[in-house]
C-alpha positions as CSV (number, residue, x, y, z in Angstrom):
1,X,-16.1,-36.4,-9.1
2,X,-12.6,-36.2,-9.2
3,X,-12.1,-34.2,-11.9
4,X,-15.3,-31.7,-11.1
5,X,-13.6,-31.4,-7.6
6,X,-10.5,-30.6,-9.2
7,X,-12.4,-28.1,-12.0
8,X,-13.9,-26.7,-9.1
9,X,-10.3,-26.2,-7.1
10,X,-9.2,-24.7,-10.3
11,X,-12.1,-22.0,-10.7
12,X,-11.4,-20.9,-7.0
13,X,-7.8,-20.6,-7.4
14,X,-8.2,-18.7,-11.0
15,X,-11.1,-16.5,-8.5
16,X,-8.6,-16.2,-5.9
17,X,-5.6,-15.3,-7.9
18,X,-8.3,-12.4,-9.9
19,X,-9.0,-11.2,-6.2
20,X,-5.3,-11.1,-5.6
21,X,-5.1,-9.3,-8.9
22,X,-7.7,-6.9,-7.9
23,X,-6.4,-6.8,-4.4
24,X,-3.3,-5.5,-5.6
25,X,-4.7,-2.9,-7.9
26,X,-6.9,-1.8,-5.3
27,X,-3.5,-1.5,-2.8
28,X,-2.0,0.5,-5.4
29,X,-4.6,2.5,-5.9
30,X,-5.3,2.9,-2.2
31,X,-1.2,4.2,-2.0
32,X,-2.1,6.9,-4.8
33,X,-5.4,8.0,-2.8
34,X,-3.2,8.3,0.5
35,X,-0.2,10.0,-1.4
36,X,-3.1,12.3,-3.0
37,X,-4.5,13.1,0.5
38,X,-1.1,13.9,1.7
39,X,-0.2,16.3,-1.4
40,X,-3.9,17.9,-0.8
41,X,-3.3,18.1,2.8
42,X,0.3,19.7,2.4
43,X,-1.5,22.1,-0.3
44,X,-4.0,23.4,2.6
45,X,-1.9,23.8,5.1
46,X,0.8,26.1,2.3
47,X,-2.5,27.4,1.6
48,X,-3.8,28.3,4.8
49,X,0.0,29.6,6.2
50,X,-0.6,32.0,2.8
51,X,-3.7,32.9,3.8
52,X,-2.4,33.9,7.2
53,X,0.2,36.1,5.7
54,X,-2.0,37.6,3.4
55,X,-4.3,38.5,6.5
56,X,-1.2,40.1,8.2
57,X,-0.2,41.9,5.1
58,X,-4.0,43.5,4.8
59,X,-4.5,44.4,8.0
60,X,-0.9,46.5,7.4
61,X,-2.5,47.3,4.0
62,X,-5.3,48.9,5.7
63,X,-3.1,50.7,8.4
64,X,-1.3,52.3,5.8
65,X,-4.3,53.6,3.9
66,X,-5.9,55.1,6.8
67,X,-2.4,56.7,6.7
68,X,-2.5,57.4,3.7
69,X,-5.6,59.3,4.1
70,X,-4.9,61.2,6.4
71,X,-1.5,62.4,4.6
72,X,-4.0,62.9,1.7
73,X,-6.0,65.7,3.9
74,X,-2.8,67.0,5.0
75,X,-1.7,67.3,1.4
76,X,-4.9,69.2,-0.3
77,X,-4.6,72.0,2.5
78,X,-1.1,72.1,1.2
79,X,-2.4,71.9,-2.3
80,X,-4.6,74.9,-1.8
81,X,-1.5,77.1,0.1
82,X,0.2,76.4,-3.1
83,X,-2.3,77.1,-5.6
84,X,-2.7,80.3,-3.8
85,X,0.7,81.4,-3.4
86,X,1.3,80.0,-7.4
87,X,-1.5,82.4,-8.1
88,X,0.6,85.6,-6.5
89,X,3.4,84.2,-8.6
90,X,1.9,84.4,-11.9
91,X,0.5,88.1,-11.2
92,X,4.2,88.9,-10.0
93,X,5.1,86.9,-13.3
94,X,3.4,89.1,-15.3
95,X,4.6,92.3,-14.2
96,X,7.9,91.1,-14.3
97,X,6.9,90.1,-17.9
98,X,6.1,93.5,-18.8
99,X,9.4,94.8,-17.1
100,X,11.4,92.2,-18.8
101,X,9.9,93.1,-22.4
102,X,10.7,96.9,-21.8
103,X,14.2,95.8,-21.0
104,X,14.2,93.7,-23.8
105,X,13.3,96.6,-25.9
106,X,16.3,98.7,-24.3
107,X,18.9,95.7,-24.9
108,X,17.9,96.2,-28.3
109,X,18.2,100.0,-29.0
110,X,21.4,99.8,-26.9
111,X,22.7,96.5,-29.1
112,X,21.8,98.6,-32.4
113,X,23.9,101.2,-30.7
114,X,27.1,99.5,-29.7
115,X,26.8,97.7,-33.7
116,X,27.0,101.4,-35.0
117,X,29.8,102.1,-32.2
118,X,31.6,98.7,-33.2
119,X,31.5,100.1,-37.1
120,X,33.0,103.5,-36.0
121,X,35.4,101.7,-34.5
122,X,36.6,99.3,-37.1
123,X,36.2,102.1,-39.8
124,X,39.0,104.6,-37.1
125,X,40.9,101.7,-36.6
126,X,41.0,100.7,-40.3
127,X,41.8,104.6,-40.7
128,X,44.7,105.1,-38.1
129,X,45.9,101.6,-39.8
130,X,46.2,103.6,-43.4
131,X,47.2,106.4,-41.3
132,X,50.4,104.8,-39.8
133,X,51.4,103.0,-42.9
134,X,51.0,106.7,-44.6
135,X,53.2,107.7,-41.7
136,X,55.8,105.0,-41.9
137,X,56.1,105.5,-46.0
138,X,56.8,109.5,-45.3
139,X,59.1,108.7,-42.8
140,X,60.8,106.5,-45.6
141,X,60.7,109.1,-47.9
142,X,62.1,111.7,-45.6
143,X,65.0,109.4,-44.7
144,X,65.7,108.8,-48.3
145,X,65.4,112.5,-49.4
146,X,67.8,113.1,-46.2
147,X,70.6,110.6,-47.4
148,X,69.6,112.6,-50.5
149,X,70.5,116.0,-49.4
150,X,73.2,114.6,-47.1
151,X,74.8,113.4,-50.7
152,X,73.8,116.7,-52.1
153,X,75.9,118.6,-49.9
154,X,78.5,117.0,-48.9
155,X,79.1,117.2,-53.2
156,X,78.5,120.5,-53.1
157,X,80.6,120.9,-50.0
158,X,83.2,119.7,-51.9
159,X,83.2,121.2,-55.7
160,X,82.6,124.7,-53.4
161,X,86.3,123.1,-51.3
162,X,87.6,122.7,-54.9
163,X,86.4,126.1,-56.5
164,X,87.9,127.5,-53.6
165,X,91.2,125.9,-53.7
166,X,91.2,126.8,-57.8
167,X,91.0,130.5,-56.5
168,X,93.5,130.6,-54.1
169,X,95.6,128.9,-56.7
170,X,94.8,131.6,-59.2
171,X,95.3,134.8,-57.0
């Protein structure tokens, strides 16, 4: 009897020590659950304290589109002003084109005319160039043929100085 009683002191302790086992796990696992319910906890309340700021930030959404809206209105009158005045514009424009091509059409002729004006030019200046250098080689010429003549007669100033002297001489 002994040795069932102490069989029977061994189950229960191996029993007990598996509930202590199990008691331990289920600690453990009751620390994770808690820390879990904290972490989901903490996650609603970040997500409710979003949700309120999201709830500020559409009622100031909403503000601004009514706004918004109202600038819109605002802005198509505008848009028609402007679509009418653009229309004035473009029949303005298109006189003006029709001005700007018979100008056009003058800037031309007169362009053509100042090219033929530019050639005269050139051609005269070209001309009063061969002119002057014409000019400049007479002017040469007529200096030479003056040292020339200055030789010329000074020579014949003197054989006419010695013919005379041979005459006095002679009478």
């Amino acid at each position: 009897a002994a040795d069932e009683s102490e069989r029977g002191m061994k189950v229960i302790e191996n029993r007990a020590m598996k509930d202590e086992e199990k008691m331990e796990i289920q600690e453990i696992q009751l620390k994770e659950a808690k820390h879990i319910a904290e972490e989901a906890d903490r996650k609603y309340e970040e997500v409710a304290r979003k949700l309120v700021i999201i709830e500020g930030d559409l009622e100031r959404t909403e503000e601004r589109a009514e706004l918004s809206e109202g600038k819109c209105s605002e802005l198509e009158e505008e848009l028609k002003t402007v679509t009418n005045n653009l229309k004035s514009l473009e029949a303005q424009a298109e006189k003006y084109s029709q001005k700007e091509d018979k100008y056009e059409e003058e800037i031309k002729v007169l362009t053509d005319k100042l090219k033929e004006a530019e050639t005269r030019a050139e051609f005269a200046e070209r001309s009063v160039a061969k002119l002057e250098k014409t000019i400049d080689d007479l002017e040469d010429e007529l200096y030479s043929q003056k040292l020339k003549y200055k030789a010329i007669s000074e020579e014949l100033d003197h054989a006419l100085n010695d013919m005379t002297s041979i005459e006095t001489v002679t009478c």
